[in-house]
Structure formats: C-alpha cells, structure tokens
MARDO-999385 format. One record per atom (N, C-alpha, C, O, CB): x, y, z. Coordinates in steps of 0.02 Angstrom, whole numbers, padded with zeros to 5 digits, always signed. Atoms other than C-alpha are relative to their C-alpha. Last residue first. Glycine has a CB too. Layout:
MARDO-999385
XYZ...
end
This chain:
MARDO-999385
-00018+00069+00009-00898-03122+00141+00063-00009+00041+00091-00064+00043+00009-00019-00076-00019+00026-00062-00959-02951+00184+00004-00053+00016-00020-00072+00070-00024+00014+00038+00086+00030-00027-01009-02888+00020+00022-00037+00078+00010-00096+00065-00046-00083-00071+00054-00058+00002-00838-02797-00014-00057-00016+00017-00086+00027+00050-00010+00031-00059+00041+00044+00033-00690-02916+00084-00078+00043-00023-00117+00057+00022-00011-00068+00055+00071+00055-00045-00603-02797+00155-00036-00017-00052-00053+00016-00101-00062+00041+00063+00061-00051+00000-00431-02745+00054-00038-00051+00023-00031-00112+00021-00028+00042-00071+00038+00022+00056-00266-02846+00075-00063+00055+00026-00065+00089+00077-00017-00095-00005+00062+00009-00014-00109-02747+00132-00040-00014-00046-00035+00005-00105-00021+00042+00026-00001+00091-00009+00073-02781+00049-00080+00005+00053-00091-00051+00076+00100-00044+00062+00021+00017-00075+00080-02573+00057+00023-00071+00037+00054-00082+00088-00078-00001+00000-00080-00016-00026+00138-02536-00106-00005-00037+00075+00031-00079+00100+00024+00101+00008-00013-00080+00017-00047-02624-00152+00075+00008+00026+00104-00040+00051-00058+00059+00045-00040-00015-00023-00103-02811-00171+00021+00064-00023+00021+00082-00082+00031-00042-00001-00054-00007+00044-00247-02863-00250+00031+00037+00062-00001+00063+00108-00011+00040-00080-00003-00070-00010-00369-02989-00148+00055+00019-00030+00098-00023-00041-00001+00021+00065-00055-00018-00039-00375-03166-00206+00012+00082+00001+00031+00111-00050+00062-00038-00030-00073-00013+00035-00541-03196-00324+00053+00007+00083+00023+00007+00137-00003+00095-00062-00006+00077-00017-00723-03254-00259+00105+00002-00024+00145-00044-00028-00076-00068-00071+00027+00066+00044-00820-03131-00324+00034-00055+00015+00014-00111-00001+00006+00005-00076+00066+00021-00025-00784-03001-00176-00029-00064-00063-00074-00103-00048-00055+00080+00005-00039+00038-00034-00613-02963-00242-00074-00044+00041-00073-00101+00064+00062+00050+00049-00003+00044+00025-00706-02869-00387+00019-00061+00045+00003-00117+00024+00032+00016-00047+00056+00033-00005-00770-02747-00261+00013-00062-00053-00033-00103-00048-00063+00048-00012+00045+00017-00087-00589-02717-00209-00038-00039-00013-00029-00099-00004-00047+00058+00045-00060+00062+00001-00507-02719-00403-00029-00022+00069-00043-00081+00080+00101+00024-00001+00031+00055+00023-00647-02599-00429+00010-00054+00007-00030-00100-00002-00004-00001-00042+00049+00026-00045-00593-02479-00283-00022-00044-00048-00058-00083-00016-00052+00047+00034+00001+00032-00052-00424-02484-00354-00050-00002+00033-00043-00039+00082+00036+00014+00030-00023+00058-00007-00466-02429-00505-00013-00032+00049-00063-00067+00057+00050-00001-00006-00063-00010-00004-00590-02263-00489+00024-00093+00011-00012-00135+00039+00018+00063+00066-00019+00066+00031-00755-02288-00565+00069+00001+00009+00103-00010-00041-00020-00011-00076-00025-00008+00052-00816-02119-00565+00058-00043-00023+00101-00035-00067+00011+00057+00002-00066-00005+00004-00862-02127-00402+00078+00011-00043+00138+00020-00031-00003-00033+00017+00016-00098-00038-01033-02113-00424+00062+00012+00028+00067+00066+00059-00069+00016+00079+00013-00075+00041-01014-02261-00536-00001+00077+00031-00001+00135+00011-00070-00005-00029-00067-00025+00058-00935-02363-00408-00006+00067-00046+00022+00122-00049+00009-00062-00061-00063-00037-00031-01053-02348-00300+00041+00032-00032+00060+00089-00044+00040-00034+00030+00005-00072-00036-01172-02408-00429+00047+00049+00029+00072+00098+00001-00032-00007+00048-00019-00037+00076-01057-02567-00461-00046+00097+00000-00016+00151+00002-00050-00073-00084-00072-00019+00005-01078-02591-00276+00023+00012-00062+00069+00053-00067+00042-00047+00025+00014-00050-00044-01278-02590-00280+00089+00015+00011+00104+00074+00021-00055-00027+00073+00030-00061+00032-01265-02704-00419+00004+00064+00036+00009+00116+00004-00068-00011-00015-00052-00009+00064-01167-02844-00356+00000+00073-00035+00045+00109-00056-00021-00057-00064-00042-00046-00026-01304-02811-00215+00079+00020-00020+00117+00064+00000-00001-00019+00058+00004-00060-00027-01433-02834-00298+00057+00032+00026+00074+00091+00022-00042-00002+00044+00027-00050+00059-01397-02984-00417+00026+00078+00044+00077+00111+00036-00108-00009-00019+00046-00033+00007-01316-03079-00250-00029+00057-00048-00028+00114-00027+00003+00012+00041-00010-00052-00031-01193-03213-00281-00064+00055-00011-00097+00052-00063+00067+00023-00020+00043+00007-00055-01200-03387-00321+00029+00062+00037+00071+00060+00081+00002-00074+00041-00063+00003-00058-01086-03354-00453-00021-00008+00055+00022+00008+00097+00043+00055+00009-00050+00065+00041-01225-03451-00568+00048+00005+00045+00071-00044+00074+00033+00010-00087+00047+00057-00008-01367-03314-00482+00063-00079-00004+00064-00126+00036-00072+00007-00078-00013-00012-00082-01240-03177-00504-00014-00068+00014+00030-00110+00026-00051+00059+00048-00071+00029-00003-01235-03235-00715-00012+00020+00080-00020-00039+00095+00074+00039-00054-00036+00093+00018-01408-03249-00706+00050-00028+00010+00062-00085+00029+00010-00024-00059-00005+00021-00073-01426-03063-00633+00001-00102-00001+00015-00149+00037-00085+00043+00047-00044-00055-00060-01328-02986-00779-00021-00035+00072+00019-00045+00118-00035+00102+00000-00055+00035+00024-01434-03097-00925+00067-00001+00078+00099-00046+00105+00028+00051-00081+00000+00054-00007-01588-03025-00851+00056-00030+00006+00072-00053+00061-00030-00019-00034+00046+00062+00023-01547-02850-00829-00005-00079+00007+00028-00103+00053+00004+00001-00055+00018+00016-00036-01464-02736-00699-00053-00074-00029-00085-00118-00001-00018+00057+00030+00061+00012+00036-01419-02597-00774-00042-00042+00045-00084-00018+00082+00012-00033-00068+00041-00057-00006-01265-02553-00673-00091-00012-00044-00139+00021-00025+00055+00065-00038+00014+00003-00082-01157-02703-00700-00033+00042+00028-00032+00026+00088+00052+00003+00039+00007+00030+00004-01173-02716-00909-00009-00003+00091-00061-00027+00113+00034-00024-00048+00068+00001+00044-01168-02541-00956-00044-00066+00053-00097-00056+00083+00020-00029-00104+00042-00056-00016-01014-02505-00861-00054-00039+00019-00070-00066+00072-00013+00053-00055+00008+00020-00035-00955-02673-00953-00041+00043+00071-00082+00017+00108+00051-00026-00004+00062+00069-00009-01015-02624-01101+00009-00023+00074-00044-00038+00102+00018-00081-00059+00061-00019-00024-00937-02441-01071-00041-00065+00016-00082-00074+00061-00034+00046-00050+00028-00038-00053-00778-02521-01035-00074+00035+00005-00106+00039+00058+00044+00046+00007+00015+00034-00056-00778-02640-01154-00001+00022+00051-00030-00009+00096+00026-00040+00009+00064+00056+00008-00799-02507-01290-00008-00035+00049-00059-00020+00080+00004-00050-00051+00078-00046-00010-00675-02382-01219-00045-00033-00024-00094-00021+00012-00011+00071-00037+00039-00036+00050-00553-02525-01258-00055+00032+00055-00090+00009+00100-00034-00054-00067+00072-00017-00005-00465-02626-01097-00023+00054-00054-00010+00108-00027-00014+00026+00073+00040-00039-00044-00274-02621-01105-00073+00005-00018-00084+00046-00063+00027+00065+00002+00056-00040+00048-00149-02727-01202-00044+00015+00052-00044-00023+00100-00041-00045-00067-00006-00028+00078+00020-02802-01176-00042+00030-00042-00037+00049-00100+00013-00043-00037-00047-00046+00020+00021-02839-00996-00012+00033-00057-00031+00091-00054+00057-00025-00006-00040+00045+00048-00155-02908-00952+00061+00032-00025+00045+00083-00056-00041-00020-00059-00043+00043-00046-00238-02843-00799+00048-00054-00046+00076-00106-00029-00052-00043+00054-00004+00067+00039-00356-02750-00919+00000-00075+00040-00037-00124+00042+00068+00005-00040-00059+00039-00017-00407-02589-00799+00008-00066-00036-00037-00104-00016+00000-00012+00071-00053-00026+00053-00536-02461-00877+00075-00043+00030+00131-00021+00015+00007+00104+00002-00040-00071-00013-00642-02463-00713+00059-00001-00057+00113+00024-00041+00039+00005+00089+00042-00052+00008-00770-02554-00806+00037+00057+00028+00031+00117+00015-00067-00012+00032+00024-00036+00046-00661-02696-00851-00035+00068+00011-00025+00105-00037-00036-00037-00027-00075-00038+00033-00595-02730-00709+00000+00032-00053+00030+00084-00064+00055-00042-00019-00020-00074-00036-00783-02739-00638+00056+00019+00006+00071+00068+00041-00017+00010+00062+00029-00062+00032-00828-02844-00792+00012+00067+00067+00008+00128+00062-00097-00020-00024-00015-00012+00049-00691-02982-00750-00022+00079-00021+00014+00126-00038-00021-00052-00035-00092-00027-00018-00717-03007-00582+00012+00045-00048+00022+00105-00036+00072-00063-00008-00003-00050-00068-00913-03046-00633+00051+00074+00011+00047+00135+00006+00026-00051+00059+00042-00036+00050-00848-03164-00776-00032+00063+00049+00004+00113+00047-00063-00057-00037-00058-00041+00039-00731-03239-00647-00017+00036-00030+00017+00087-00025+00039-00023-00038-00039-00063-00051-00867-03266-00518+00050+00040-00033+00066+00098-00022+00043-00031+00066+00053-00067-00008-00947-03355-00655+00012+00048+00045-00008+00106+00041-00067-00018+00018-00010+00006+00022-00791-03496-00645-00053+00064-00039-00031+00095-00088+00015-00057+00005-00061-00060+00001-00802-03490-00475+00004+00002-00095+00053+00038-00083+00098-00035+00051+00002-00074-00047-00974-03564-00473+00057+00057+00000+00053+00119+00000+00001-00021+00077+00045-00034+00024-00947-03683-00605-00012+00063+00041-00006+00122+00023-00053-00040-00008-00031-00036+00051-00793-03756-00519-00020+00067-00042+00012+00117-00056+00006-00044-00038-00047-00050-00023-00895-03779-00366+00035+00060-00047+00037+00122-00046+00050-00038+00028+00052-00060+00002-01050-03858-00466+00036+00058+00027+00020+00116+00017-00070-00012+00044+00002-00025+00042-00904-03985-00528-00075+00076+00000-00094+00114-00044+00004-00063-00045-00072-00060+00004-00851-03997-00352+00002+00003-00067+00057+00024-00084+00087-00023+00032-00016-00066-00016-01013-04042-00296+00058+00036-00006+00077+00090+00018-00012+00005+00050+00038-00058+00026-01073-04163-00425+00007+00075+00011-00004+00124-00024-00055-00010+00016+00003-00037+00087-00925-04254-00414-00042+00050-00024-00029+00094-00065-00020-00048-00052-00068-00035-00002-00952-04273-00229+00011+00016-00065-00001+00073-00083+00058-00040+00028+00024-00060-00050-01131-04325-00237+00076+00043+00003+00079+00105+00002-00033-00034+00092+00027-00029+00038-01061-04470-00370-00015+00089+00021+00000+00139-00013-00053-00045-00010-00042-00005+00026-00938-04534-00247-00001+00059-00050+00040+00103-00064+00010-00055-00016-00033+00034+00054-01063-04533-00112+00036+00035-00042+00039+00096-00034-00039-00030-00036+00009-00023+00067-01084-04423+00031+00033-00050-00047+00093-00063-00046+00030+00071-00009
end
C-alpha cells in the first residue's frame, strides 16, 4: 500500500468513527442521558432524537451508511428501545455498538457488543 492509499484509509477511518459518534450521540440522547456534567439533554432533543432513530429516513440511513453501519439494524435496536421505554443503560449498550468504549457500571463489567460486532 502506498503512502497515498494509506492516507486515504485512515482519513476514511477517522470519518467513519467520527459518524459513529453522531449515531452514539442520538441514542444518549434519546434515552434522556447528556453525558455532560453541567447540563442534561432537553425534551426537545430527546424527542428529535427519538424521532430521528426510529423513523428511518433518508438523512438517518446516510449517516449509518458513513458509520459504515447498518440503517436496519441501527433501527431495529432503536425500536427495541422504544418498547422499552427507552431505559438508560440499555441505550448507553446499543450506543456502544457505534464504535465507542463500553460504559462501565458498579459492577466494572462491559456490556455485549449490541449488533454482534
């Protein structure tokens, strides 16, 4: 692999995780979790984000597509979720599936990897 071929692939890497975050992001968001000390997720970004992993539209399976991850089945675990009524710690799970470091509980156990990565 050339020099160039290598540049290309660890700036398509970056890019990849870097849409995994946006992902991460909306299924902390949707269970009403920030992860930021000093301020907490709005009932607005929670429904959008809701809104936004459950639907299923264009924009929604672009960004999977970018995390090189699967529309459907991003979707089919945000679902879940919903019928679950979107409890935390299982979002922080299926979020762990974008490409993030599993969250840590009292325990010091990591959760299974949610799409079977």
């Amino acid at each position: 692999m050339g020099a160039q071929d290598a540049e290309l692939a660890a700036s398509r890497s970056s890019e990849t995780w870097l849409w995994r975050a946006v992902v991460h992001r909306a299924f902390l968001d949707a269970a009403g979790s920030s992860g930021m000390a000093h301020s907490g997720t709005t009932v607005v970004q929670t429904t959008q984000a809701r809104a936004w992993l459950t639907a299923g539209e264009r924009d929604f399976a672009l960004t999977c597509h970018l995390a090189d991850l699967d529309p459907e089945a991003v979707r089919d675990r945000a679902l879940r979720l919903e019928e679950l009524d979107w409890p935390r710690n299982q979002a922080a799970a299926l979020a762990r599936g974008c490409g993030h470091p599993a969250p840590r509980y009292a325990t010091g156990s990591r959760l299974a990897p949610p799409w079977g990565a």
